[in-house]
C-alpha positions in Angstrom: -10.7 84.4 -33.4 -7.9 87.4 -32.7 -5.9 87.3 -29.8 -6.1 89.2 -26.9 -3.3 91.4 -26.1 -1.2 90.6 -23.7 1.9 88.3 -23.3 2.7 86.0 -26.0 2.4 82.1 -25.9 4.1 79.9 -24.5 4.6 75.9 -24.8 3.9 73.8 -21.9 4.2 70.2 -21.8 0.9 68.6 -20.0 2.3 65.8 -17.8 0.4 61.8 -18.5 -0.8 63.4 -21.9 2.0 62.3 -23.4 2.2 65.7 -26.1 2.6 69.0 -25.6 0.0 71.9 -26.2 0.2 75.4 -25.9 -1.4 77.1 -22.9 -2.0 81.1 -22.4 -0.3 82.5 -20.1 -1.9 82.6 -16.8 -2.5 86.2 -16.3 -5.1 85.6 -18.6 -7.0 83.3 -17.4 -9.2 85.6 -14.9 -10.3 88.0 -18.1 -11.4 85.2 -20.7 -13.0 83.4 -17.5 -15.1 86.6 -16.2 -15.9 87.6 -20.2 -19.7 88.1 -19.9 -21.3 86.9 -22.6 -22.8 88.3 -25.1 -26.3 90.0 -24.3 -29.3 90.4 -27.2 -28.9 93.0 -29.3 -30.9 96.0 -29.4 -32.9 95.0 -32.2 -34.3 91.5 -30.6 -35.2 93.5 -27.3 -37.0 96.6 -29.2 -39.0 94.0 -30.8 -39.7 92.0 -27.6 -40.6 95.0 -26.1 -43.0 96.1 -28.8 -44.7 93.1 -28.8 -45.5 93.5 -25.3 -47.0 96.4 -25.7 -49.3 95.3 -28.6 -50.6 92.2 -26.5 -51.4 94.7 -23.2 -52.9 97.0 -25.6 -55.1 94.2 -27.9 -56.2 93.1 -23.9 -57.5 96.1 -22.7 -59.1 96.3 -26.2 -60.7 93.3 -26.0 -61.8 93.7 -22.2 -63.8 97.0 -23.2 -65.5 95.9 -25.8 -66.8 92.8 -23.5 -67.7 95.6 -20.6 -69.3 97.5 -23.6 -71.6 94.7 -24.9 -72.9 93.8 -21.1 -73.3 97.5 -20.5 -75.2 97.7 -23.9 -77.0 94.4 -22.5 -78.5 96.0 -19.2 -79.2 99.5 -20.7 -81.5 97.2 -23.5 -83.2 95.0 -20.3 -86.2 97.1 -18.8 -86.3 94.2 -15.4 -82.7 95.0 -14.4 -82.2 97.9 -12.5 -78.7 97.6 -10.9 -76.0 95.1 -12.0 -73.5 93.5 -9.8 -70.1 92.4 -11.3 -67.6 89.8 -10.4 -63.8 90.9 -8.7 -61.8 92.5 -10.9 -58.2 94.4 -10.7 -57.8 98.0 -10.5 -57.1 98.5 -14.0 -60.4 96.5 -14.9 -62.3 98.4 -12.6 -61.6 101.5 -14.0 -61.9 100.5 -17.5 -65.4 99.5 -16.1 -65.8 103.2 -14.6 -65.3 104.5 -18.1 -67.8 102.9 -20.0 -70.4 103.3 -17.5 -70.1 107.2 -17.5 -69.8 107.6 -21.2 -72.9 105.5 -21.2 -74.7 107.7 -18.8 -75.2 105.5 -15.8 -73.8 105.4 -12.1 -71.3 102.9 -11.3 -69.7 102.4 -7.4 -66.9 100.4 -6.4 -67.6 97.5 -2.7 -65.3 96.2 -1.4 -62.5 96.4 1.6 -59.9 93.9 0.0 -58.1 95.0 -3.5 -58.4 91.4 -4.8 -62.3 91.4 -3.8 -63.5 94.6 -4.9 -66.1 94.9 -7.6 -68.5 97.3 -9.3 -72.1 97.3 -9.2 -73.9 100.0 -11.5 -76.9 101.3 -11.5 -79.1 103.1 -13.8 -80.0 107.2 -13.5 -83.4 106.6 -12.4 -82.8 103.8 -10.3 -80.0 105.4 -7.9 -79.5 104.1 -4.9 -80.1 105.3 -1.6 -77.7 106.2 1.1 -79.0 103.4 3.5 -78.7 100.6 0.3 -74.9 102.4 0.0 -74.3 101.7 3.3 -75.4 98.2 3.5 -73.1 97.2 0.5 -70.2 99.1 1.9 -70.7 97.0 5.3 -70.7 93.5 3.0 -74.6 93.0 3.5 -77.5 92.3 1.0 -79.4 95.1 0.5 -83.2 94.5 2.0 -85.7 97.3 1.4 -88.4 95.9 4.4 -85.3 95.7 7.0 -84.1 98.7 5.9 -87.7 100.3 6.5 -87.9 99.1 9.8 -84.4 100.6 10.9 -85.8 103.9 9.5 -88.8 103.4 11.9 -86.6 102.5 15.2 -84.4 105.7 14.6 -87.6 107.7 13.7 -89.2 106.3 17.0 -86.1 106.7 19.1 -85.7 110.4 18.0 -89.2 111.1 18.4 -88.7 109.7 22.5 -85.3 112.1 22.5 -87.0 114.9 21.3 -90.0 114.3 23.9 -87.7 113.6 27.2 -85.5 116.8 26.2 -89.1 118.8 26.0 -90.0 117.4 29.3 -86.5 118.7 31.5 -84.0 117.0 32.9 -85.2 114.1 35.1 -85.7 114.4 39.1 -83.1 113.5 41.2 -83.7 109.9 43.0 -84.1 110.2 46.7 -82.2 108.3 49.1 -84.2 105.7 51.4 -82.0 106.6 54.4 -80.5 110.1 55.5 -76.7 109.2 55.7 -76.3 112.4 58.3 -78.5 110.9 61.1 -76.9 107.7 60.2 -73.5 108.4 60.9 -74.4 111.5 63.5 -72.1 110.0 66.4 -69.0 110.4 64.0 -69.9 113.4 62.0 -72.1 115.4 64.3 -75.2 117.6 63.5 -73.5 120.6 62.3 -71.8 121.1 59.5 -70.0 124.1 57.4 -70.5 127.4 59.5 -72.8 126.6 62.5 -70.3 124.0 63.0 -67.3 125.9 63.2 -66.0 127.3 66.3 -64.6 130.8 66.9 -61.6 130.5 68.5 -60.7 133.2 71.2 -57.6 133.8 72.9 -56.4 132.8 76.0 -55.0 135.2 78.4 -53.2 132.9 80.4 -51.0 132.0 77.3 -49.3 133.3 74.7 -49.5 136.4 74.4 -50.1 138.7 77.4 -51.7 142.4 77.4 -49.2 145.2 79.0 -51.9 145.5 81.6 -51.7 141.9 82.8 -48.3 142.5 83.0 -46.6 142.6 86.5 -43.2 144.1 85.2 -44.2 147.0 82.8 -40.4 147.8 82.1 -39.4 147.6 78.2 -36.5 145.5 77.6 -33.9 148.1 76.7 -34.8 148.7 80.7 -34.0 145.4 82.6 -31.3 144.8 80.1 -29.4 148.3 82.0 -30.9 147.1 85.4 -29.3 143.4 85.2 -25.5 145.2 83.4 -26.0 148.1 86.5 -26.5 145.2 89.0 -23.8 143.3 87.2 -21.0 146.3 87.8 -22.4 146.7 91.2 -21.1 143.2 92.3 -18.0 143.6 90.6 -17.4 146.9 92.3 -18.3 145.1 95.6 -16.0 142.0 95.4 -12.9 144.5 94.7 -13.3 146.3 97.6 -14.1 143.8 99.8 -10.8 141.5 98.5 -7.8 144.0 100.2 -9.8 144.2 103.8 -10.0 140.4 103.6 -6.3 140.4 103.1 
C-alpha cells in the first residue's frame, strides 16, 4: 500500500510491549481515521438499478394481464352486469381504468380513504343511475325498491310544494287576546298621530311678543339711559363734595 504524503516516520517505543514499532505521526491520524470507505462502483449500482426497473415493469405486466383476463371474464358472463373489485393502490386502479376503456365499458372509482378505494365497472347497457352513484359514493348497498320509494317521497313532497305555493301564502294566525286593551292603563288608547299632542307656546314664558311687552325700548336704548343716568350721579356727587367741605 503507498504512503500518504506527509511527514515521514518515526520510531516510538510502546511502553510494557517490550519492542519498539513504528507509529505515523500523529497529524495523520484524523485523515486515515475519517477515510470513507470505498462506495460500489458505478457498474454494480447501474445494474442494481436496472434490475429494479425490470421487476416494477414484469409487475405491472403481470397485474394487466390478470385485470385483462377478469375483464375478458365478465364481458363473456351474460348474469353479471356490474363487477365490484377489491382495494387496490392508485397505480392499480388506474391500470384497472385502462383496460376497462379499451374494452369499452364504464368503470368508477368508491371510496373516501386512499387505502380503501376500489373500482366497480359496469357494462354500456347496464350504466348506472345517478341515485345507485350516489348510494356507493355515501358507502351504502345499492337497493332499487328503497331507492324507488325515496323517488316517491321527493315526488310527493314536491307535488305538496308546488300545491301550497299555488294556493298563497298562508293567513296570519290571530291572537286570542288584544294586547292594546290589555295593557291600556300603561300604553293608552291612542297611538301614532291621534296620540300626539301639538304643543303650543306659552306666553307667560320664554319668549314674549313686543306687544306684551311693558318696556318697548330696544337695547341699544336702556343701555344709553343706564350710562346717561350713570354720568348723572357722577356729575352730582362732584358738586355736592366742595359745599360739603
Amino acid at each position: 500500500c503507498p504512503l500518504l504524503p506527509g511527514p515521514a516516520l518515526i520510531h516510538v517505543q510502546v511502553v510494557g510491549l517490550g519492542h519498539s514499532a513504528h507509529r505515523v505521526h500523529s497529524d495523520l491520524l484524523p485523515r486515515l481515521i475519517s477515510a470513507p470507505s470505498p462506495p460500489f462502483s458505478c457498474p454494480e449500482q447501474a445494474a442494481r438499478l436496472k434490475k429494479m426497473q425490470e421487476d416494477d415493469k414484469k409487475q405491472k405486466a403481470d397485474f394487466r394481464k390478470q385485470m385483462e383476463k377478469l375483464i375478458s371474464d365478465f364481458i363473456q358472463s351474460s348474469s353479471q352486469k356490474r363487477k365490484k373489485f377489491e382495494p387496490m393502490n392508485k397505480l392499480e386502479r388506474s391500470i384497472l381504468h385502462d383496460v376497462v376503456e379499451v374494452a369499452g365499458l364504464t368503470s368508477f372509482s368508491f371510496g373516501e380513504d386512499d387505502e380503501c378505494r376500489y373500482v366497480m365497472i359496469f357494462k354500456k347497457e347496464f350504466a348506472p343511475s345517478d341515485g345507485e352513484l350516489e348510494a356507493y359514493r355515501s358507502g351504502e348497498e345499492w337497493d332499487p325498491q328503497r331507492a324507488e320509494e325515496r323517488k316517491r317521497s321527493k315526488e310527493l313532497a314536491q307535488r305538496e310544494a308546488d300545491a301550497a305555493a299555488q294556493q298563497g301564502p298562508a293567513p296570519v294566525p290571530c291572537p286570542n287576546s288584544n294586547y292594546k286593551q290589555k295593557y291600556s292603563h300603561l300604553i293608552g288608547t291612542v297611538a301614532a298621530k291621534e296620540g300626539a299632542h301639538t304643543l303650543q307656546a306659552n306666553k307667560a314664558y320664554g319668549c314674549v311678543p313686543t306687544a306684551n311687552k311693558r318696556d318697548t325700548r330696544s337695547i341699544e336704548e336702556a343701555l344709553n339711559e343706564i350710562r346717561a343716568k350713570k354720568k348723572m350721579r357722577v356729575m352730582d356727587t362732584g358738586s355736592c363734595g366742595p359745599s360739603g367741605q
